[in-house]
KOLROGU-512442 format. One record per residue (C-alpha): x, y, z. Coordinates in nm, 4 decimals. Layout:
BEGIN
SITE         X         Y         Z
SITE         X         Y         Z
...
END
This chain:
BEGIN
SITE         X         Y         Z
SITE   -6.5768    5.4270   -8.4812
SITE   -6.5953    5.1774   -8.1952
SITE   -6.2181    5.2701   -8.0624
SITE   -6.2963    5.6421   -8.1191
SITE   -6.5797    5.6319   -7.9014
SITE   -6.3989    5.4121   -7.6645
SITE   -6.1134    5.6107   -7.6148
SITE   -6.2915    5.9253   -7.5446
SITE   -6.4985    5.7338   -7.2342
SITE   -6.7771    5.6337   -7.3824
SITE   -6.9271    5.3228   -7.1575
SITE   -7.2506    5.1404   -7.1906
SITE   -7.5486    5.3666   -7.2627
SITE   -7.3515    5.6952   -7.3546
SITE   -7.1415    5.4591   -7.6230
SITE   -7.4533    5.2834   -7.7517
SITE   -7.6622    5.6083   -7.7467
SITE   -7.4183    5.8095   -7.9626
SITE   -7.2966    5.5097   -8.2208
SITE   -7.6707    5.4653   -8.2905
SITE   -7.7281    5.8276   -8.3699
SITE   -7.4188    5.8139   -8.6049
SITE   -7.5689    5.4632   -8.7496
SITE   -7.9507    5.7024   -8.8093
SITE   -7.7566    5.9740   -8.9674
SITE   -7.5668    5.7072   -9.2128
SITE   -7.8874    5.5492   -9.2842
SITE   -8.0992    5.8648   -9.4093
SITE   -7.7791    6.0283   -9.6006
SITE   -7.7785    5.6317   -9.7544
SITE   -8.1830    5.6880   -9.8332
SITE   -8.1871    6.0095   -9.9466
SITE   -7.8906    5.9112  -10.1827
SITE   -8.0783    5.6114  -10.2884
SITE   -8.3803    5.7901  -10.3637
SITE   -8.2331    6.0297  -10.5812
SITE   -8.0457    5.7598  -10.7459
SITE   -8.3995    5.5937  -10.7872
SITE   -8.2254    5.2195  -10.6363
SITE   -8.4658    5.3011  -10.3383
SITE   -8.7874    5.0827  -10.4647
SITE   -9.1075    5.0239  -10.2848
SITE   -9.0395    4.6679  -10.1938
SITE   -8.6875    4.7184  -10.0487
SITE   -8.8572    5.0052   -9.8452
SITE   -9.0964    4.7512   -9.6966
SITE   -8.8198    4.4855   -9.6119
SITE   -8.5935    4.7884   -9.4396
SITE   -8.9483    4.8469   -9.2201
SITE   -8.9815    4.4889   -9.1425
SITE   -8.5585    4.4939   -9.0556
SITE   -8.6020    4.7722   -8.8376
SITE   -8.8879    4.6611   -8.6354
SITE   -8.7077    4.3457   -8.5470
SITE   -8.3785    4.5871   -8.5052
SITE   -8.5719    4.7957   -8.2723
SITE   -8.6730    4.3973   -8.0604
SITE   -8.2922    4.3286   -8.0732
SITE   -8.1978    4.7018   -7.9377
SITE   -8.4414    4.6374   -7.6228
SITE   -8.2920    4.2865   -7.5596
SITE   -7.9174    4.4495   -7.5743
SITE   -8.0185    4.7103   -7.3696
SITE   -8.1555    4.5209   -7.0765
SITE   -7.8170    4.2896   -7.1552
SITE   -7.5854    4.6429   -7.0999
SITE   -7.7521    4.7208   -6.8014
SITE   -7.6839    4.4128   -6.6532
SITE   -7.2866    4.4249   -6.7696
SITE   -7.0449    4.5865   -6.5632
SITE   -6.8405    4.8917   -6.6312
SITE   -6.5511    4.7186   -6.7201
SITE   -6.6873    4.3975   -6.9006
SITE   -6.8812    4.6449   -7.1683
SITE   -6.5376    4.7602   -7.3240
SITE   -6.4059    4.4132   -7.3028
SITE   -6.6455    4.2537   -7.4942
SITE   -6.6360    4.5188   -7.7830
SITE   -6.2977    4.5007   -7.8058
SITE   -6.3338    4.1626   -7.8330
SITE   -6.6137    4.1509   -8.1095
SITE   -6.3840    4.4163   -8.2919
SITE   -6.0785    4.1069   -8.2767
SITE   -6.3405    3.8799   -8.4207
SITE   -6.5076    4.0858   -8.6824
SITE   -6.2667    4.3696   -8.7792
SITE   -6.0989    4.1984   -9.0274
SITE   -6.2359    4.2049   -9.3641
SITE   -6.3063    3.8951   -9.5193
SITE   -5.9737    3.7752   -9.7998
SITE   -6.2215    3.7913  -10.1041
SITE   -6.3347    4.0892  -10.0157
SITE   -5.9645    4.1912   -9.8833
SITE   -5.8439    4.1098  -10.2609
SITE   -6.0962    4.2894  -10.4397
SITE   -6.0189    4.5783  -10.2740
SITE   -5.6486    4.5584  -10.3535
SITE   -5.7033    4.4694  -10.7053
SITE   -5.9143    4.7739  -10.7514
SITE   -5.6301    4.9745  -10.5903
SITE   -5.3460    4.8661  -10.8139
SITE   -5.5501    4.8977  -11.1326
SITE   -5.6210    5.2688  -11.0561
SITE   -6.0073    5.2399  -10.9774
SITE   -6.1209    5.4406  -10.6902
SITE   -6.3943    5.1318  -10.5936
SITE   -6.4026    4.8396  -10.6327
SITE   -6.6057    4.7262  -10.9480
SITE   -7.0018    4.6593  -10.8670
SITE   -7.1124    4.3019  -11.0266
SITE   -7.4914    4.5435  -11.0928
SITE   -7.3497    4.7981  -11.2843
SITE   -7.0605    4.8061  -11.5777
SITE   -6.7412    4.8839  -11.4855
SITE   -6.6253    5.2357  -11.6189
SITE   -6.2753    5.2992  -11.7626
SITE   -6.0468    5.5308  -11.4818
SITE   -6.0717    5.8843  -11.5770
SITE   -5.8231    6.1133  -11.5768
SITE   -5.8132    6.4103  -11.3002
SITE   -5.5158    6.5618  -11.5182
SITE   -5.6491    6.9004  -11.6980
SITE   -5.4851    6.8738  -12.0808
SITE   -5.2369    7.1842  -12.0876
SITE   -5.3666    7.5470  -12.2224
SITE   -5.3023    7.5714  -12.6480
END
């Protein structure tokens, strides 16, 4: 989303402002999906609070580090971060391609058994 945001003007606070309110949304469609799926426990609930009380430290230390950037450093250092880090990693990379040339939609999660491919083809009327 970085380059979208970039290439419509976002700078500084405006870009950081609306990526984390796209990051809040992810995170409570990701909860309430959890939940329902019951994989949202007590305990993991208590290390996300801990996570986002030190997020919350690190989001005041960026922000006085933004303010302090200019206008044209801020996009060079994202873009630079997104040369760094875009790339997926090759293991990751490969499962991914596996799991597209065998048909599966995901790749296979180590938790959970992998299901056979079903078939999105209706069987004709008799």
């Amino acid at each position: 989303m970085t380059p979208f945001f970039l290439s419509h003007g976002l700078r500084k606070g405006r870009y950081l402002s609306t990526d984390a309110l796209c990051t809040v949304g992810t995170y409570v469609t990701r909860a309430i999906i959890f939940r329902r799926n019951e994989l949202l426990t007590g305990p993991l609930i208590t290390i996300g609070l801990y996570i986002g009380v030190v997020m919350i430290g690190g989001a005041w230390l960026g922000r006085r580090l933004v303010d302090r950037m200019s206008e044209r450093t801020f996009p060079r250092i994202l873009e630079g971060l997104l040369v760094f880090f875009g790339p997926p990693s090759p293991p990751l990379a490969e499962r991914l391609t596996r799991a597209r040339e065998s048909g599966r939609r995901e790749p296979p999660c180590p938790s959970r058994p992998a299901s056979p491919p079903s078939s999105s083809r209706s069987s004709p009327p008799s």
